[in-house]
VMD Tcl script that draws the C-alpha trace (Angstrom):
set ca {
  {0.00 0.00 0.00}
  {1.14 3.37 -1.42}
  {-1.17 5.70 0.87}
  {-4.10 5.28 2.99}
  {-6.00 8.28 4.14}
  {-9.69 9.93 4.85}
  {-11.02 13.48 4.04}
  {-13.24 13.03 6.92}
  {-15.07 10.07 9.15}
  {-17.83 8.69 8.23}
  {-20.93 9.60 10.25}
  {-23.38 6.92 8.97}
  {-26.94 6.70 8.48}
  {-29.36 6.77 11.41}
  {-32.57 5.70 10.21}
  {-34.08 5.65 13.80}
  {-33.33 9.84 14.15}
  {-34.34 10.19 10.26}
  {-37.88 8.28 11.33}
  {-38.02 10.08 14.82}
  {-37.41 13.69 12.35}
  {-40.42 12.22 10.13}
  {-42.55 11.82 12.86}
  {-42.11 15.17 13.87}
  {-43.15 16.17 11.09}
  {-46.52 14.09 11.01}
  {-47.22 15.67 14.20}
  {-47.12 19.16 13.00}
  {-49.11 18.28 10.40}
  {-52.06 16.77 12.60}
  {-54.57 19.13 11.48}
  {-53.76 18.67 7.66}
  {-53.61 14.61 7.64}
  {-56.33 12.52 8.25}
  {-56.23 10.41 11.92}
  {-56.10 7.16 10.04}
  {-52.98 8.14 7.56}
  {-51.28 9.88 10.75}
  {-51.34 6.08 12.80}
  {-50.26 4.44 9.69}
  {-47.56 6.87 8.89}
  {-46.40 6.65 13.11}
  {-47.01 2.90 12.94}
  {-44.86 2.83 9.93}
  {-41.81 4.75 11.72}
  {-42.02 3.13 14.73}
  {-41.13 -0.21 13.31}
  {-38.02 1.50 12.19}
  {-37.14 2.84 15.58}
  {-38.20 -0.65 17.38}
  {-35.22 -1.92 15.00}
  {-32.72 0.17 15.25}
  {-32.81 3.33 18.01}
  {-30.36 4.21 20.71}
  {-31.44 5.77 24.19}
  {-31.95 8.95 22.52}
  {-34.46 8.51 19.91}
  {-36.84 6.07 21.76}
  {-36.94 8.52 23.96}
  {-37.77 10.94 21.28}
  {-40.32 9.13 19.22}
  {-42.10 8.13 23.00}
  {-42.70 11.94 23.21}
  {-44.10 12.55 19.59}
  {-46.56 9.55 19.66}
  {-47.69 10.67 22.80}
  {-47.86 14.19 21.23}
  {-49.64 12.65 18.49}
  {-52.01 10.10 20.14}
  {-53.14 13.47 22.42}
  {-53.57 15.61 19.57}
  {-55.56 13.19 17.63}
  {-57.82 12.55 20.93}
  {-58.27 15.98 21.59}
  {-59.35 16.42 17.61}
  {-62.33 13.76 18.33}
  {-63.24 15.05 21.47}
  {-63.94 18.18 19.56}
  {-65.53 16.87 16.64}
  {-67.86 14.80 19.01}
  {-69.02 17.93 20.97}
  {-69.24 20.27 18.02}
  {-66.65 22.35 18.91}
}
mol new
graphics top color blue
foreach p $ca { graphics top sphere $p radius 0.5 }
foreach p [lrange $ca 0 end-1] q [lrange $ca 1 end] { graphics top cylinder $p $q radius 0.2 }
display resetview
């Protein structure tokens, strides 16, 4: 070997924060997306961080399905009262 050497590391792919970011994003989008394409898109993601999260983004996604699974129940609640 003549020369070995790295412009920079290699940071990877994390697919668990990339489907914890997506999710996010569904759940600022709860008023735009119907309740039964937000659970699939959430149920979708979560597979993704079941598989393959650290500490840190289990953590993360626990918030925004919580976030989510509130926002949708509050949405019904209103619809059922007319408000």
């Amino acid at each position: 070997m003549v020369y070995s050497g790295a412009q920079r590391e290699f940071i990877g792919l994390n697919r668990a924060r990339n489907a914890v970011l997506e999710t996010a994003i569904v759940a600022t989008r709860t008023h735009l997306i119907s309740a039964a394409e937000i659970r699939a898109d959430v149920a979708r993601l979560q597979i993704i961080v079941d598989k393959t999260a650290g500490p840190r983004e289990q953590e993360a996604m626990a918030l925004l399905t919580d976030h989510i699974a509130n926002k949708l129940a509050s949405s019904a609640t209103a619809l059922a009262t007319g408000g």
